[in-house]
C-alpha positions as CSV (number, residue, x, y, z in Angstrom):
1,X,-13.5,-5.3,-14.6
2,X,-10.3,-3.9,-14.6
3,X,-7.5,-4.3,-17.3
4,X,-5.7,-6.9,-15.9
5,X,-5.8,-10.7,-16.5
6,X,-4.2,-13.2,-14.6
7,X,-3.5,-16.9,-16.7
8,X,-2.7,-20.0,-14.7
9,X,-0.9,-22.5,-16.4
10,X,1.3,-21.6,-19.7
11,X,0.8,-24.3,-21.5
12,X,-0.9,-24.4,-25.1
13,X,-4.0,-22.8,-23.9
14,X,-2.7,-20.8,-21.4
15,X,0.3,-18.8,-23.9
16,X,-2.3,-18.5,-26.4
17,X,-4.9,-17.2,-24.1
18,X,-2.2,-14.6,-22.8
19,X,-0.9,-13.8,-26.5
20,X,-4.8,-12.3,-27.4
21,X,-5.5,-10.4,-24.2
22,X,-1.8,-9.1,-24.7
23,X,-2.7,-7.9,-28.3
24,X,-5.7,-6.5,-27.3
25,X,-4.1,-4.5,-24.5
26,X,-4.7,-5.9,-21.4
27,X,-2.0,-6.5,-18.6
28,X,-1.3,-10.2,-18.6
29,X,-0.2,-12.3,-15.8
30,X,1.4,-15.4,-17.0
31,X,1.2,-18.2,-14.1
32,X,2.8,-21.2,-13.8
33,X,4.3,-23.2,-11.3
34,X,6.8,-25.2,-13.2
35,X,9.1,-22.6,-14.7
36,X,10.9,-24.8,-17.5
37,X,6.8,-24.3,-18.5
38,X,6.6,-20.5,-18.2
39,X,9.6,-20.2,-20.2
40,X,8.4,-22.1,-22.8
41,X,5.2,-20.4,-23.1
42,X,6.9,-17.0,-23.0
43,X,8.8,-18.2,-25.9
44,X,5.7,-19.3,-27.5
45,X,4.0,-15.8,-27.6
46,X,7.1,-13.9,-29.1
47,X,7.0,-16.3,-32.0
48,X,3.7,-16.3,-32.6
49,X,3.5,-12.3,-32.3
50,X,6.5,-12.8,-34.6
51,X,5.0,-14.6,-36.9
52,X,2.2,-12.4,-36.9
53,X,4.8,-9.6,-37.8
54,X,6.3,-11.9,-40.5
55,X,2.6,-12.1,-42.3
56,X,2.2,-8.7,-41.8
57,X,-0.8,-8.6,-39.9
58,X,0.7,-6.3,-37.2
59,X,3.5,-4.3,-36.4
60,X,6.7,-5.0,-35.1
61,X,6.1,-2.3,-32.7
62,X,2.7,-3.9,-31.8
63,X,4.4,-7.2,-31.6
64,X,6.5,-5.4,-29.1
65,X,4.0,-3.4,-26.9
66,X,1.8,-6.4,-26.6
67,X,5.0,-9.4,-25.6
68,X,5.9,-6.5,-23.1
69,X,2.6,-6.5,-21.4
70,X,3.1,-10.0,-20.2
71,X,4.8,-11.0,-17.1
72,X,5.9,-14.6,-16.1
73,X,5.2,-15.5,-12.4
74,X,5.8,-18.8,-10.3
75,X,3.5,-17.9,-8.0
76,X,-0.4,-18.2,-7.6
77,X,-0.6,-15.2,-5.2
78,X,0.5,-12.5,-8.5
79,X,-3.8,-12.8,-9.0
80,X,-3.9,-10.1,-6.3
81,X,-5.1,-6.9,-8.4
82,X,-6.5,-8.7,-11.6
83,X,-10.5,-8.3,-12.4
84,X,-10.2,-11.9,-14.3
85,X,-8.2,-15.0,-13.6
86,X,-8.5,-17.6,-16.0
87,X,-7.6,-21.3,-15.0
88,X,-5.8,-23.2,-18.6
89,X,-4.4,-26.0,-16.7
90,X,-4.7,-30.3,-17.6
91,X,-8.4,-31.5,-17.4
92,X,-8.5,-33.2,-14.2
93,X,-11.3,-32.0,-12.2
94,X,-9.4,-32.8,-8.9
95,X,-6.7,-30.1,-10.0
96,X,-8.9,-28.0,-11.1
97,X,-10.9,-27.4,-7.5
98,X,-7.5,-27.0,-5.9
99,X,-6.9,-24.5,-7.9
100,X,-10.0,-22.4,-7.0
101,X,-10.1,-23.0,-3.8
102,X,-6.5,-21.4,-3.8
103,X,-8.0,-18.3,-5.9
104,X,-10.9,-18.2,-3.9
105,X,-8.6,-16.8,-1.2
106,X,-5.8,-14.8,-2.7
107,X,-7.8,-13.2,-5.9
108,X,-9.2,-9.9,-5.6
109,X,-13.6,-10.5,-3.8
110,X,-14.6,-8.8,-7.2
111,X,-12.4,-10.4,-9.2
112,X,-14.3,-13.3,-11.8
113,X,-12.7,-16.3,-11.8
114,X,-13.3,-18.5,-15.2
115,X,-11.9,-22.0,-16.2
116,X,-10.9,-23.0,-19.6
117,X,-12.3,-26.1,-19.4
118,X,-14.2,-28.0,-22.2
119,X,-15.7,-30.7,-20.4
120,X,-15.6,-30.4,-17.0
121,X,-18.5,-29.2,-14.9
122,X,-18.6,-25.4,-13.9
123,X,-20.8,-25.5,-11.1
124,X,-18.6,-28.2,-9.6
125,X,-15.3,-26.0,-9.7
126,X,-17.3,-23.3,-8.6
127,X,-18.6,-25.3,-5.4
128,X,-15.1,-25.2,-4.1
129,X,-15.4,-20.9,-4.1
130,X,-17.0,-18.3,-1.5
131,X,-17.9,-17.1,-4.9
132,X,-20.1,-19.3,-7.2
133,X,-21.8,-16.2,-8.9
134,X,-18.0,-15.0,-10.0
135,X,-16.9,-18.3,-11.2
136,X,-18.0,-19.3,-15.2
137,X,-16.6,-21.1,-18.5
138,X,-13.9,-19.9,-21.2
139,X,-13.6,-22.7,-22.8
140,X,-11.0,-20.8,-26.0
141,X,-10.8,-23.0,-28.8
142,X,-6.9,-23.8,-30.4
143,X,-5.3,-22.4,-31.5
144,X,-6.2,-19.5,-29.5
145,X,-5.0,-16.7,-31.8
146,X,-6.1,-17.8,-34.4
147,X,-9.9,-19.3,-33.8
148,X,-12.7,-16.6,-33.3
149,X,-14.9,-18.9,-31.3
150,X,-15.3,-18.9,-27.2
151,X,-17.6,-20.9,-25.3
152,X,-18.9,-19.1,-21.9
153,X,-20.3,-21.4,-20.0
154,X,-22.7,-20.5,-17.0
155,X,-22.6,-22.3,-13.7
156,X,-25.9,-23.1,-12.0
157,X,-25.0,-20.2,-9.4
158,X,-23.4,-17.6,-12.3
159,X,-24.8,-14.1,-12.2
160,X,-25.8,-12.1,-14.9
161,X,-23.5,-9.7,-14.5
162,X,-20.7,-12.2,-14.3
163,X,-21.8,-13.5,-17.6
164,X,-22.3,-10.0,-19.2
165,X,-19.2,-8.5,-18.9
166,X,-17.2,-12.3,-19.7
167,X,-19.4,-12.2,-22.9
168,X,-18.3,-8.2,-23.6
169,X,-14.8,-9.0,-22.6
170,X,-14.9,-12.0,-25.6
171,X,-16.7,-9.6,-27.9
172,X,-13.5,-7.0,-27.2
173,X,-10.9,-9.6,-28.0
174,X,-12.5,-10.1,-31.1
175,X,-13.8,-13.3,-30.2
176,X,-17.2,-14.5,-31.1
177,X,-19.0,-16.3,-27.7
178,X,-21.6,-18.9,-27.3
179,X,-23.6,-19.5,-24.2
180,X,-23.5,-23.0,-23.4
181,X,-25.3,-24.7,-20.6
182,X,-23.8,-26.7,-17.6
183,X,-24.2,-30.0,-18.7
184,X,-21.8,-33.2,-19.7
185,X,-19.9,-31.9,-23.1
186,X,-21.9,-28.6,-22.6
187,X,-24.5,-27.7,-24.9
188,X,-25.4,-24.7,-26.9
189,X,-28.3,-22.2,-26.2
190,X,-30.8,-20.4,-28.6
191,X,-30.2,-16.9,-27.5
């Protein structure tokens, strides 16, 4: 998977979600349609990095590298070239499928498309792709820089290898994962 991350929707989820792979050193693509939105989140990550800064748990200079490794876009199509694109918008599975039906088309054929959904069925977003076995749960818990916990969460049709490298990628961000099942309010697996 390559280095950069596409976000759609910069909302809550979707700034905080962009503030850690930022810090970590990925490329970030900030996506949202509405750009009061985009703004807003932008403005969210440099004071949170900020605050970070103030509490002395980084740098201003890291502060700096990582708010200048994200890029606000209006447009879906800026997923071209990103190995992950993670969906943050409102949970309304309706919304949700039109978005990846949209990614199925512009994203990159290898790219992995995940949702940050927490309730809403995988396997159902991923029946509206070409690509089932790239499409899986990120369900971040808020607020996002702060909480270590991610739950991947496989779709009926998710590969392996889809689910190995989402579960390395949380394991680089510093994130600790749990593999939950596709089922109502997901579930937890004994690994």
């Amino acid at each position: 998977m390559n280095r950069t991350v596409a976000v759609i929707g910069a909302g809550t989820m979707g700034n905080g979600i962009a503030h850690v792979f930022a810090k970590t050193g990925y490329e970030v693509r900030l996506i949202d349609i509405n750009a009061q939105a985009l703004e807003k989140g932008l403005a969210t990550i440099r004071k949170n990095l900020d605050r970070e800064v103030a509490k002395e748990k980084i740098s201003a200079a890291e502060a700096d590298a990582a708010f200048g490794r994200v890029q606000g876009h209006g447009e879906l199509a800026r997923v071209k070239g990103c190995g992950l694109v993670i969906e943050a918008v409102i949970e309304n599975a309706g919304l949700k499928q039109k978005i990846f039906r949209e990614l199925d088309g512009l994203a990159d054929a290898d790219a992995i498309l995940a949702s940050n959904t927490s309730s809403i069925s995988i396997s159902a977003i991923a029946s509206v792709t070409k690509r089932a076995g790239q499409v899986i749960g990120m369900h971040f818990m808020n607020p996002v820089p702060v909480m270590k916990l991610v739950e991947v969460i496989r779709g009926h049709d998710t590969s392996d290898e889809t689910n190995q490298a989402v579960l390395d990628c949380c394991e680089e961000l510093g994130k600790t994962p749990l593999v939950s099942q596709d089922y109502p309010g997901f579930s937890p697996t004994a690994s």
